[in-house]
PDB file of N, CA, C, O and CB in Angstrom:
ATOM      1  N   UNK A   1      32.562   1.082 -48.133  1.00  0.00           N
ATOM      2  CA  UNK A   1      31.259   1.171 -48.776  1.00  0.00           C
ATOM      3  C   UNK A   1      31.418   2.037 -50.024  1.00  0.00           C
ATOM      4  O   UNK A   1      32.123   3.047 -50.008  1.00  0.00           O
ATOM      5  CB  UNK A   1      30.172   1.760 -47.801  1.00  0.00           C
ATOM      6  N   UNK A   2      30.827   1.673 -50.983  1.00  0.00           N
ATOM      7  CA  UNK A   2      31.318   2.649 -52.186  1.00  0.00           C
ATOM      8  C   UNK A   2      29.286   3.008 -52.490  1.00  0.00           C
ATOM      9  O   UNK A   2      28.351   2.477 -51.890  1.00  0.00           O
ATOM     10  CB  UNK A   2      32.617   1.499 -53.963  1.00  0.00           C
ATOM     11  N   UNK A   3      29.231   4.011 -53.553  1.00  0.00           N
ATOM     12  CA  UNK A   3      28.055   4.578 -53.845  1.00  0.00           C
ATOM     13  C   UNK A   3      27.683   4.399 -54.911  1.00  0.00           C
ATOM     14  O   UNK A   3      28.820   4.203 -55.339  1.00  0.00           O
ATOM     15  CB  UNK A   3      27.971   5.662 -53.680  1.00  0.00           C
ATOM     16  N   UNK A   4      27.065   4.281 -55.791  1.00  0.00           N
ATOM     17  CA  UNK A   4      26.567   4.023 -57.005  1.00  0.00           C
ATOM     18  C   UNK A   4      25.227   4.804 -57.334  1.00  0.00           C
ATOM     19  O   UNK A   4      24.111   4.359 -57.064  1.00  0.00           O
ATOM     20  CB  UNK A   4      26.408   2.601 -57.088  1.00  0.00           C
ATOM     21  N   UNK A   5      25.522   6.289 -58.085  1.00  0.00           N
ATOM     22  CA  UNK A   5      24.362   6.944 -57.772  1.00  0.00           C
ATOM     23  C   UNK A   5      24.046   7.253 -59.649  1.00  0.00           C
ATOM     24  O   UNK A   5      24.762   6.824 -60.554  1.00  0.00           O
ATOM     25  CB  UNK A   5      24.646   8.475 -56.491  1.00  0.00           C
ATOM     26  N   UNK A   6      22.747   8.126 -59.821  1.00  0.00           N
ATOM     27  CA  UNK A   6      22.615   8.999 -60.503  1.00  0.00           C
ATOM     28  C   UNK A   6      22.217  10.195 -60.348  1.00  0.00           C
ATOM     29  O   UNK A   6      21.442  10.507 -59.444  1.00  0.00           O
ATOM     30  CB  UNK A   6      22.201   8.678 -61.086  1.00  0.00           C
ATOM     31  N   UNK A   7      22.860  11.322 -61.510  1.00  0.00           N
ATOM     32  CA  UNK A   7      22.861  12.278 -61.220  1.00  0.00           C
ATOM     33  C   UNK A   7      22.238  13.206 -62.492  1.00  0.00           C
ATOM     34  O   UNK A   7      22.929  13.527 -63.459  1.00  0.00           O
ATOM     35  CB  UNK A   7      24.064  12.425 -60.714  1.00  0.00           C
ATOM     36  N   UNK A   8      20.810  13.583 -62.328  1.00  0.00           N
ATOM     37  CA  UNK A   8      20.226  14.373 -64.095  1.00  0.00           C
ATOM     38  C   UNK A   8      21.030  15.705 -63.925  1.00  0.00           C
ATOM     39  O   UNK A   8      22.032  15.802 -64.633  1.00  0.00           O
ATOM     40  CB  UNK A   8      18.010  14.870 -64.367  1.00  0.00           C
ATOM     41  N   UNK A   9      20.770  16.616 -63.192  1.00  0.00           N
ATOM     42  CA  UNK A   9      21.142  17.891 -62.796  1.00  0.00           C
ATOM     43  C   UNK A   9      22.814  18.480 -62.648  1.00  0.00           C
ATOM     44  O   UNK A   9      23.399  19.530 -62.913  1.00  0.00           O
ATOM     45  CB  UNK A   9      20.474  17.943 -61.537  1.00  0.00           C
ATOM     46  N   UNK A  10      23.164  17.190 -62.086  1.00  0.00           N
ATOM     47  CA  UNK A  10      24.657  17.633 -61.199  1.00  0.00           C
ATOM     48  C   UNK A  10      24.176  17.741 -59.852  1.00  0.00           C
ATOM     49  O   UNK A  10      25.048  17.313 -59.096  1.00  0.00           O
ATOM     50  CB  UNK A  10      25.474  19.246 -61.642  1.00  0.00           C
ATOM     51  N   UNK A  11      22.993  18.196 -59.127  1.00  0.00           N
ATOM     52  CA  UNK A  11      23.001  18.166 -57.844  1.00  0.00           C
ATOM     53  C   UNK A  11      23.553  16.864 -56.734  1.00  0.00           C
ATOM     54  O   UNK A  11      24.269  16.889 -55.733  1.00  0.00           O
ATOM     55  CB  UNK A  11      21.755  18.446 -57.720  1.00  0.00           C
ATOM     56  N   UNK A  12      22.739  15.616 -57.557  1.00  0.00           N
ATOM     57  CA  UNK A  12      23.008  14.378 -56.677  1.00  0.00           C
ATOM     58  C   UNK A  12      24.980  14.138 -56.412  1.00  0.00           C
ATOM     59  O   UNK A  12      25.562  13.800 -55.381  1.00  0.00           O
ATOM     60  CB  UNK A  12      22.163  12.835 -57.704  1.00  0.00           C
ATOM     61  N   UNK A  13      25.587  14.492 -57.852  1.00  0.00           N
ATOM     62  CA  UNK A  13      26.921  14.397 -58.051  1.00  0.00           C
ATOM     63  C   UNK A  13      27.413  15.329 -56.710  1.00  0.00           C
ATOM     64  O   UNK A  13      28.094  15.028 -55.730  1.00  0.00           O
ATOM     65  CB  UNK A  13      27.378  14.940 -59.641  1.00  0.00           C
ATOM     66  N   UNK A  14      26.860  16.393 -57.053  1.00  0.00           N
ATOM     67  CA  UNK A  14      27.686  17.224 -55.715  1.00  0.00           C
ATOM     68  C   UNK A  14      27.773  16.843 -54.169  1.00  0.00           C
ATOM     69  O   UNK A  14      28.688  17.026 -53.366  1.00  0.00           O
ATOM     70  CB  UNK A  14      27.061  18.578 -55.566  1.00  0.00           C
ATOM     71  N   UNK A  15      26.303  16.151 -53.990  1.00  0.00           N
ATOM     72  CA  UNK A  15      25.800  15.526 -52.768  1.00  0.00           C
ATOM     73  C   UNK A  15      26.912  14.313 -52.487  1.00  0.00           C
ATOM     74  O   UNK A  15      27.450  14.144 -51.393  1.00  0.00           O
ATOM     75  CB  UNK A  15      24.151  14.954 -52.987  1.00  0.00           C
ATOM     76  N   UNK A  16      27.174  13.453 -53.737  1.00  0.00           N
ATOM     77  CA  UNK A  16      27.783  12.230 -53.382  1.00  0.00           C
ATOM     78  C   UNK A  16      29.672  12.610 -53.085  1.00  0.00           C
ATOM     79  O   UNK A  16      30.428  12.166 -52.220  1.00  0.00           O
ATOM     80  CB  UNK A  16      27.397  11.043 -54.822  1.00  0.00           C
ATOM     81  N   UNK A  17      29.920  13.579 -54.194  1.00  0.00           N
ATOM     82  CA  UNK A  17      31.043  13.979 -53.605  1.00  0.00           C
ATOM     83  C   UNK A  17      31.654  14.363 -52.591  1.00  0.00           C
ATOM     84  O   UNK A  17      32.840  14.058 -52.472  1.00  0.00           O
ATOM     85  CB  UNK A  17      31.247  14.453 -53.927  1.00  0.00           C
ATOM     86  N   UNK A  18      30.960  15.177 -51.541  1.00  0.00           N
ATOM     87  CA  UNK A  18      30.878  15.836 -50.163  1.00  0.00           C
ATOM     88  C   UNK A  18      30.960  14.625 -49.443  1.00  0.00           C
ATOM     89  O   UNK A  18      31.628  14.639 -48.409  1.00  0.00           O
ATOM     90  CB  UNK A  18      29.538  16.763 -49.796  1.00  0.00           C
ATOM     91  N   UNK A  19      30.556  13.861 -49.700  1.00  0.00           N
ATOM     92  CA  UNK A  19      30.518  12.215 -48.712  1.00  0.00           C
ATOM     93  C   UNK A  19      32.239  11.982 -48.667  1.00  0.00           C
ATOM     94  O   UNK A  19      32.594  11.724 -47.516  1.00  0.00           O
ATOM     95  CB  UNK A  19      29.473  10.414 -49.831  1.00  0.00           C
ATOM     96  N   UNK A  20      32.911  12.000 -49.247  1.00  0.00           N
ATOM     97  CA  UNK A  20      34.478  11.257 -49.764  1.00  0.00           C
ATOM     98  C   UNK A  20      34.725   9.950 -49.204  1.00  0.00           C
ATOM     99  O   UNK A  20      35.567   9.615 -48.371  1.00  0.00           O
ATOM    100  CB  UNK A  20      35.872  12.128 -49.273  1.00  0.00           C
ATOM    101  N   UNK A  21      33.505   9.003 -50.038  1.00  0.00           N
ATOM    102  CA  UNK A  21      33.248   8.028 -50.042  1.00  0.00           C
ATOM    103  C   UNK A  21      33.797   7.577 -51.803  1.00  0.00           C
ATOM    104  O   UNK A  21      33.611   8.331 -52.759  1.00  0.00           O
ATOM    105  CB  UNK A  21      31.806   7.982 -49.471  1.00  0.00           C
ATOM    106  N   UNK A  22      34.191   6.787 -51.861  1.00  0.00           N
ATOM    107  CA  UNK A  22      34.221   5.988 -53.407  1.00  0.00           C
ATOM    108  C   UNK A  22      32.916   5.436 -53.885  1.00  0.00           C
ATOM    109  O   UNK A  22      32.137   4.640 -53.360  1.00  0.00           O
ATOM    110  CB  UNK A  22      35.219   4.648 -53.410  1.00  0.00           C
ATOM    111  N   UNK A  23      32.886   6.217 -55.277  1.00  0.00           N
ATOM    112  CA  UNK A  23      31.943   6.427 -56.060  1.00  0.00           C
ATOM    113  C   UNK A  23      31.603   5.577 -57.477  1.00  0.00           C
ATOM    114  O   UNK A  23      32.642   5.176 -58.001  1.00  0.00           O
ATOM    115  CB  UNK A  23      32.152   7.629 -56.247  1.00  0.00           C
ATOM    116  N   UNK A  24      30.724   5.316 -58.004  1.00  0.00           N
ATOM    117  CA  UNK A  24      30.796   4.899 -59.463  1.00  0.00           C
ATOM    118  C   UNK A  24      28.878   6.029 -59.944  1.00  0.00           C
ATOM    119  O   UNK A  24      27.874   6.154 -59.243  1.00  0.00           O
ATOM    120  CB  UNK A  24      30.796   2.398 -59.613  1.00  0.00           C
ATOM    121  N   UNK A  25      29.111   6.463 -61.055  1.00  0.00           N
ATOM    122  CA  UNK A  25      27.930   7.586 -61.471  1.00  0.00           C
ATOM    123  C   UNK A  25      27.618   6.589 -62.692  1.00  0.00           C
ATOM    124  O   UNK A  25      28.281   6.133 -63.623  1.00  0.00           O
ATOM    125  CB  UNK A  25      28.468   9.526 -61.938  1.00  0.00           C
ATOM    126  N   UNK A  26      26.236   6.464 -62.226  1.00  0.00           N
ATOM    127  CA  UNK A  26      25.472   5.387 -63.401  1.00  0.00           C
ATOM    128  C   UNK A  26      24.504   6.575 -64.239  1.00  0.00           C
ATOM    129  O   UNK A  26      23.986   7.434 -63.525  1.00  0.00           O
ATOM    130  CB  UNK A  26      24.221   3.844 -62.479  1.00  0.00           C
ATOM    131  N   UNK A  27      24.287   6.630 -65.535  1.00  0.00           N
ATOM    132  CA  UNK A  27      24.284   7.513 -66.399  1.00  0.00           C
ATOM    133  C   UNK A  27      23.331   6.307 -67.936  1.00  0.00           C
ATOM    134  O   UNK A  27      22.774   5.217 -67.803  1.00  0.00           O
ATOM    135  CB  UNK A  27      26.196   8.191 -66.552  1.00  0.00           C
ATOM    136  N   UNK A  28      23.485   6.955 -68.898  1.00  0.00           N
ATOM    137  CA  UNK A  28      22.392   6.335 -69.897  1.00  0.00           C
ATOM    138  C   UNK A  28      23.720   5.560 -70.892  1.00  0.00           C
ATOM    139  O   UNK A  28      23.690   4.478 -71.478  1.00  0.00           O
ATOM    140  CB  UNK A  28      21.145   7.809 -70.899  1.00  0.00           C
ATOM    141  N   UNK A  29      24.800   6.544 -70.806  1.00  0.00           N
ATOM    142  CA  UNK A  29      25.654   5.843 -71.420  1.00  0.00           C
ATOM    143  C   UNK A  29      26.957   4.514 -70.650  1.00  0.00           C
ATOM    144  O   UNK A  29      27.946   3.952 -71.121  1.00  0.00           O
ATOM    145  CB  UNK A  29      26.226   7.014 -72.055  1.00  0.00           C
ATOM    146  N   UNK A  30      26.367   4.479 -69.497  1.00  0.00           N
ATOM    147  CA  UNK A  30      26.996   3.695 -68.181  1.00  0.00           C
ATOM    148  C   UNK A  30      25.778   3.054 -67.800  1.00  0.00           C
ATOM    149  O   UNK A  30      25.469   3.352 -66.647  1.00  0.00           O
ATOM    150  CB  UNK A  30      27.693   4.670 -66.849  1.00  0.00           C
ATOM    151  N   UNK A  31      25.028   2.327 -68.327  1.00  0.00           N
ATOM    152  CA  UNK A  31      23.622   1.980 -66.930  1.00  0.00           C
ATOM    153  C   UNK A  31      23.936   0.693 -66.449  1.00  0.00           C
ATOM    154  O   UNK A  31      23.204   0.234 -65.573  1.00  0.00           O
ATOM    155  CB  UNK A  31      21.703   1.828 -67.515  1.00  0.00           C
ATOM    156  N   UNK A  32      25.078  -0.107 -66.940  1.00  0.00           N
ATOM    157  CA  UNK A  32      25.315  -1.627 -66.078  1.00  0.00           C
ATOM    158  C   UNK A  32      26.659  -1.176 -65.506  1.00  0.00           C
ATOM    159  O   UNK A  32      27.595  -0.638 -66.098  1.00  0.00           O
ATOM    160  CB  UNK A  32      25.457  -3.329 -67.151  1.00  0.00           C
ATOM    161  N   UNK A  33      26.523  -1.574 -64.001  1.00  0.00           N
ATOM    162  CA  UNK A  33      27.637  -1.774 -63.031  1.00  0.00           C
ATOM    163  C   UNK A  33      27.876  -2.728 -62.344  1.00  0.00           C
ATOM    164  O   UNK A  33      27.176  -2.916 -61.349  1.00  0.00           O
ATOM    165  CB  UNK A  33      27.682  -1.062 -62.260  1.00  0.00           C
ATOM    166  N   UNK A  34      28.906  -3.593 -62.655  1.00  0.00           N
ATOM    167  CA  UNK A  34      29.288  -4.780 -61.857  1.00  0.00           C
ATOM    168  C   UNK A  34      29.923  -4.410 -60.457  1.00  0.00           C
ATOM    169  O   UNK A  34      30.949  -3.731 -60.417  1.00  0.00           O
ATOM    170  CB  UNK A  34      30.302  -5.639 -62.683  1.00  0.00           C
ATOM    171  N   UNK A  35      29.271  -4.887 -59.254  1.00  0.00           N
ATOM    172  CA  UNK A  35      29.913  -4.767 -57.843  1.00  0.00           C
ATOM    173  C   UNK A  35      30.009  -6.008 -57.444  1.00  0.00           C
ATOM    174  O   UNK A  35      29.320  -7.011 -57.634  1.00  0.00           O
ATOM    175  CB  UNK A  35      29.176  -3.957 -56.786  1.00  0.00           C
ATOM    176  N   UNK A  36      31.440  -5.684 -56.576  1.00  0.00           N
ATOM    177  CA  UNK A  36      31.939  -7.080 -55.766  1.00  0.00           C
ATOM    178  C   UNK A  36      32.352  -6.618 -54.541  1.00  0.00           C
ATOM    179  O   UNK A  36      33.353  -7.030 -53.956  1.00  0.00           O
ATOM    180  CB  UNK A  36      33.214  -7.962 -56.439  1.00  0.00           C
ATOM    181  N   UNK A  37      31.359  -5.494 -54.008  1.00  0.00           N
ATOM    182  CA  UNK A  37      31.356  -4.995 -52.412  1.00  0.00           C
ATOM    183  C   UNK A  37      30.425  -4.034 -51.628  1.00  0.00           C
ATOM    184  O   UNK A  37      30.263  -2.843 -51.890  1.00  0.00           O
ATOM    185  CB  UNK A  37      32.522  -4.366 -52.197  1.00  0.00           C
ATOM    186  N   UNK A  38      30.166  -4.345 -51.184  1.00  0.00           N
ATOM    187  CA  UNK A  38      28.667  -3.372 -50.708  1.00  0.00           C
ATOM    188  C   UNK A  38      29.149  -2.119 -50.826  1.00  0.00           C
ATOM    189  O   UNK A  38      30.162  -1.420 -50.802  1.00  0.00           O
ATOM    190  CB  UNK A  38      27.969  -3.527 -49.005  1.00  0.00           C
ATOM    191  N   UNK A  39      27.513  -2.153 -51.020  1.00  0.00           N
ATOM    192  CA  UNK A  39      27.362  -0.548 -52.044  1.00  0.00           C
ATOM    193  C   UNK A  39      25.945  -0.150 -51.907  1.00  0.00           C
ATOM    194  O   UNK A  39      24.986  -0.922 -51.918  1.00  0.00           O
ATOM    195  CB  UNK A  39      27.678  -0.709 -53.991  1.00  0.00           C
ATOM    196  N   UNK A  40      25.903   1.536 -51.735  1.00  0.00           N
ATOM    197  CA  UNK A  40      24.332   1.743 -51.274  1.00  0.00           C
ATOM    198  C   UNK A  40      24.164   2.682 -52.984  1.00  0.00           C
ATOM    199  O   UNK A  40      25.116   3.070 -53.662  1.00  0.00           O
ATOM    200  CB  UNK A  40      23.989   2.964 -49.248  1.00  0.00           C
ATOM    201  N   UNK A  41      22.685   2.844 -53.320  1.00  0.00           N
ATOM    202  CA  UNK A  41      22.492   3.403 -54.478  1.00  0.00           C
ATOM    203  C   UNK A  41      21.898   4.933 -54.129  1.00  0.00           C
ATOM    204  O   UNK A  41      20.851   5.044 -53.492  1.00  0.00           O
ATOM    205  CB  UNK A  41      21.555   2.453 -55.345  1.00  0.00           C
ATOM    206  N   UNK A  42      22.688   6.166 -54.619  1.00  0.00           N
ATOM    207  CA  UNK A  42      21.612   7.345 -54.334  1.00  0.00           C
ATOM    208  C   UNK A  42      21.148   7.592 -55.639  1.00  0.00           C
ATOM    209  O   UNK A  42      21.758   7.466 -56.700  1.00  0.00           O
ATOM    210  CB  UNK A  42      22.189   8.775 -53.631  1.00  0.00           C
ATOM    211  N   UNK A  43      19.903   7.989 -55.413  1.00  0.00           N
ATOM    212  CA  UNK A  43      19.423   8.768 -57.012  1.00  0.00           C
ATOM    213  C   UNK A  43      18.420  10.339 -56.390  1.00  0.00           C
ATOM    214  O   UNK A  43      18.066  10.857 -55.331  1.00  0.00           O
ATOM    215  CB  UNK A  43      17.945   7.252 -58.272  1.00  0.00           C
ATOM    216  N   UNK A  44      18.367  10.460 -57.221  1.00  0.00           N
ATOM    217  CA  UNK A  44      16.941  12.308 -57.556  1.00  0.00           C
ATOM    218  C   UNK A  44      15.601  11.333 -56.750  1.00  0.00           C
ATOM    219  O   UNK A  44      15.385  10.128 -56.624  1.00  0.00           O
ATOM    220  CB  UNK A  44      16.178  12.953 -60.434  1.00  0.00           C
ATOM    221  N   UNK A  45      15.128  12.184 -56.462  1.00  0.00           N
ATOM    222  CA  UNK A  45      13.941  11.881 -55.700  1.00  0.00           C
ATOM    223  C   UNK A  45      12.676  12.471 -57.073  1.00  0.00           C
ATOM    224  O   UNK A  45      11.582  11.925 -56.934  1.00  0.00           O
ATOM    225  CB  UNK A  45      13.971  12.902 -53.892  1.00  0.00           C
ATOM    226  N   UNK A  46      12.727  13.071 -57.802  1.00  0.00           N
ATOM    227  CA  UNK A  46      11.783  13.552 -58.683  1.00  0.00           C
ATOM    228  C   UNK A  46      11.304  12.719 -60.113  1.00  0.00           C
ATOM    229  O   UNK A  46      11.985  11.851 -60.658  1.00  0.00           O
ATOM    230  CB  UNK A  46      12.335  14.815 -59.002  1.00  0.00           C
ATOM    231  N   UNK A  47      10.398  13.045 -60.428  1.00  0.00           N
ATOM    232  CA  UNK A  47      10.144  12.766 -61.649  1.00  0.00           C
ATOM    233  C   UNK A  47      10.032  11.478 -62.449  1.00  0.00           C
ATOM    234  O   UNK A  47      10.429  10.476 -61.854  1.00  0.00           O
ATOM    235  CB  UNK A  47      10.847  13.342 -62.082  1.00  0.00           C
ATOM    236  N   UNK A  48       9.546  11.302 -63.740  1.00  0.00           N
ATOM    237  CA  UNK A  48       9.026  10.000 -63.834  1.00  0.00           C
ATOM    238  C   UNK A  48      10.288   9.829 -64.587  1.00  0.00           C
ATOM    239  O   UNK A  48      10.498   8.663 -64.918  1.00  0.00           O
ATOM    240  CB  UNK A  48       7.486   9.651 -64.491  1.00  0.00           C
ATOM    241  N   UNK A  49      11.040  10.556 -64.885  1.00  0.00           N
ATOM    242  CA  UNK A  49      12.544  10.560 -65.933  1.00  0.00           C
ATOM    243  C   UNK A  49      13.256   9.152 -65.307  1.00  0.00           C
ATOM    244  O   UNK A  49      13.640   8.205 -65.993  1.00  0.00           O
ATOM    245  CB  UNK A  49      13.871  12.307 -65.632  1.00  0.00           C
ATOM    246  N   UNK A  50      13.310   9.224 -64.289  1.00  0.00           N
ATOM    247  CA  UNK A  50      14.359   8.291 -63.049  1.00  0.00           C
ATOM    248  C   UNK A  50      13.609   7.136 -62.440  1.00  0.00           C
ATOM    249  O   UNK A  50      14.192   6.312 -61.735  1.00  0.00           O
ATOM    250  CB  UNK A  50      14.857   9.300 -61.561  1.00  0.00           C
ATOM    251  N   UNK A  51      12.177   7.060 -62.736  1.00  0.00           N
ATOM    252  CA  UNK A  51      11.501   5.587 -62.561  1.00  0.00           C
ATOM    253  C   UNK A  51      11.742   5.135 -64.061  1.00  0.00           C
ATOM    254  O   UNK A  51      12.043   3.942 -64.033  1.00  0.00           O
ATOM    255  CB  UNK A  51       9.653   5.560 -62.035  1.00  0.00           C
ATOM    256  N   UNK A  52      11.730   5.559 -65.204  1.00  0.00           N
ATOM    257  CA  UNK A  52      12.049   5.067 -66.055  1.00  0.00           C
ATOM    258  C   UNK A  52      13.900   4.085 -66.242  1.00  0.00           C
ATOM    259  O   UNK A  52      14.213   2.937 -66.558  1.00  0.00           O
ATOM    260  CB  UNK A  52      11.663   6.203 -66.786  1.00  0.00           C
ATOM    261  N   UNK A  53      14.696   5.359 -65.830  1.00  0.00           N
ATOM    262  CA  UNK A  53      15.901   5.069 -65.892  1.00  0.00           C
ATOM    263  C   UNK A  53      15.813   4.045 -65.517  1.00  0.00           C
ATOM    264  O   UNK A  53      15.728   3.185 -66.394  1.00  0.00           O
ATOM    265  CB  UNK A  53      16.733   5.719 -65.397  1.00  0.00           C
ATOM    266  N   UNK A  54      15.779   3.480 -63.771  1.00  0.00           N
ATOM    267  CA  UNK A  54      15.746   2.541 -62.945  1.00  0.00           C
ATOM    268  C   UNK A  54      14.884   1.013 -63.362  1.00  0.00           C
ATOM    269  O   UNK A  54      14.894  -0.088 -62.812  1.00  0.00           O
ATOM    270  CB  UNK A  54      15.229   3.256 -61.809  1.00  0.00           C
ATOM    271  N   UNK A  55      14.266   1.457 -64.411  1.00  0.00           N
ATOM    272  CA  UNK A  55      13.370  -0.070 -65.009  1.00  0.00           C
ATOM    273  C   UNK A  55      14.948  -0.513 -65.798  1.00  0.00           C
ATOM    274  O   UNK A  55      15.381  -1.571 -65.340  1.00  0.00           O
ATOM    275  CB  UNK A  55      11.460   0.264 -66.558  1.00  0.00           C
ATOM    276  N   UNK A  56      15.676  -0.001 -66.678  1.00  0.00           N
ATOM    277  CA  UNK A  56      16.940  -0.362 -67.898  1.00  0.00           C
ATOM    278  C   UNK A  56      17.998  -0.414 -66.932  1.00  0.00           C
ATOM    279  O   UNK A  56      19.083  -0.395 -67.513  1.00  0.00           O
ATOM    280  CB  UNK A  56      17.325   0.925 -69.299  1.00  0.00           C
ATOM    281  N   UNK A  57      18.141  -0.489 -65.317  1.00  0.00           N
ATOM    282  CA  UNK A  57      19.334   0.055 -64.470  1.00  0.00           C
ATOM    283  C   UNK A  57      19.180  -1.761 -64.613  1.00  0.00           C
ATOM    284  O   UNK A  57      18.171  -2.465 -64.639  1.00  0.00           O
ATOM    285  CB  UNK A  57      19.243   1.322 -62.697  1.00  0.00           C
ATOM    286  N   UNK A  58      21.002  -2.203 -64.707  1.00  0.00           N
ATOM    287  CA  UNK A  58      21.459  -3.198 -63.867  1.00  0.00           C
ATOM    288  C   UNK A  58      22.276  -3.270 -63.018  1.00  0.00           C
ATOM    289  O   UNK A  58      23.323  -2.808 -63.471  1.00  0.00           O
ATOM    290  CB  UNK A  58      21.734  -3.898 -64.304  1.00  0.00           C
ATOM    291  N   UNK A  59      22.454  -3.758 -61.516  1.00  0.00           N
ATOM    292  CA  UNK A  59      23.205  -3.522 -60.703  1.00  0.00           C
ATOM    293  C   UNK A  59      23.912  -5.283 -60.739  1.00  0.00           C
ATOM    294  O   UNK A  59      23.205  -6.282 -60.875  1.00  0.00           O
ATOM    295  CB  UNK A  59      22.421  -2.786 -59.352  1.00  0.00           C
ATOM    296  N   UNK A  60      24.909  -5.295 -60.635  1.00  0.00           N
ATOM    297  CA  UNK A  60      24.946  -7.229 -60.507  1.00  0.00           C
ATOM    298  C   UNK A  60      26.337  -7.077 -59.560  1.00  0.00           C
ATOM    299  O   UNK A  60      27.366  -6.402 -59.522  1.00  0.00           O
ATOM    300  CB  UNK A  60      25.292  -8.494 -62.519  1.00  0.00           C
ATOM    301  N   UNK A  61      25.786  -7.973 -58.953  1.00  0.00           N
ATOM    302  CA  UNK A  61      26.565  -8.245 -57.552  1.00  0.00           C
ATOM    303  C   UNK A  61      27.276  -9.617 -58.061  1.00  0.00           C
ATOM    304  O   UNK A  61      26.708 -10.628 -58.474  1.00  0.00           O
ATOM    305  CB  UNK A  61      25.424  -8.470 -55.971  1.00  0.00           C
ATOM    306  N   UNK A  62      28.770  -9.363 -57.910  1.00  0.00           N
ATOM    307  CA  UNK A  62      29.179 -10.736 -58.080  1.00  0.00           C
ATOM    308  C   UNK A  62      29.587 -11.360 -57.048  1.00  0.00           C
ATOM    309  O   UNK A  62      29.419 -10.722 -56.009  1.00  0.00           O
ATOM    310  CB  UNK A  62      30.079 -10.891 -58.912  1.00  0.00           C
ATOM    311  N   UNK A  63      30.257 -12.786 -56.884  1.00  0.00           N
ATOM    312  CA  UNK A  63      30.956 -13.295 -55.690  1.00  0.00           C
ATOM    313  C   UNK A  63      31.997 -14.029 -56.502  1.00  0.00           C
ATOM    314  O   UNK A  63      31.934 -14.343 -57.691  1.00  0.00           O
ATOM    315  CB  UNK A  63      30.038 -14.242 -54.581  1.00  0.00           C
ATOM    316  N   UNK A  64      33.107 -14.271 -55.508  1.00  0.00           N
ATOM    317  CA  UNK A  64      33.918 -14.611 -55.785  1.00  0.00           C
ATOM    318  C   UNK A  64      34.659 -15.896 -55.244  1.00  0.00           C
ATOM    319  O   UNK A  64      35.093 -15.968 -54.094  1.00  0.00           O
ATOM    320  CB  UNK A  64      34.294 -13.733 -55.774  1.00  0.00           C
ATOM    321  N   UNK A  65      34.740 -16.691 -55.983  1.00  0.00           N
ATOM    322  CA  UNK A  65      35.408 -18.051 -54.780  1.00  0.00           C
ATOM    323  C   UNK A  65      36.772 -18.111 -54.367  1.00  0.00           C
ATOM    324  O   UNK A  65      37.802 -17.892 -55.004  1.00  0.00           O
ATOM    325  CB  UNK A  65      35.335 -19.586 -55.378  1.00  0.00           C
ATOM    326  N   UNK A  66      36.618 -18.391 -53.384  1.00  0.00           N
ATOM    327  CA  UNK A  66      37.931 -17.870 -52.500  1.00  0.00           C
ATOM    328  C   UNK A  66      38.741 -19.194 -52.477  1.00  0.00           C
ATOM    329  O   UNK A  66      39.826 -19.244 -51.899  1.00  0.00           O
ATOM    330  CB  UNK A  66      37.551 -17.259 -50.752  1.00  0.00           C
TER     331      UNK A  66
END
């Protein structure tokens, strides 16, 4: 399972690190991430900063033919 979070503060970063789970940190200068394996998203629980972010967030799930 890998994580795909954001982090305004550094707090969420610290949170996701402690997991030692594989990571990707989605950011303003990173906001599209291509995944090709499940993946849960953490973000900040606060503020209207991060409902904004999350309207410009793309997550795209690809598949692959085998």
């Amino acid at each position: 399972m890998k994580v795909v979070y954001l982090s305004l503060t550094g707090k969420t970063r610290q949170f996701v690190k402690k997991l030692e789970w594989d990571f990707i940190e989605i950011s303003k200068k990173n906001p599209t991430v291509q995944m090709k394996e499940p993946y849960i998203v953490i973000t900040p629980t606060y503020g209207e900063q991060v409902a904004n972010f999350f309207t410009n967030l793309s997550i795209l799930k690809t598949t692959e033919s085998c």
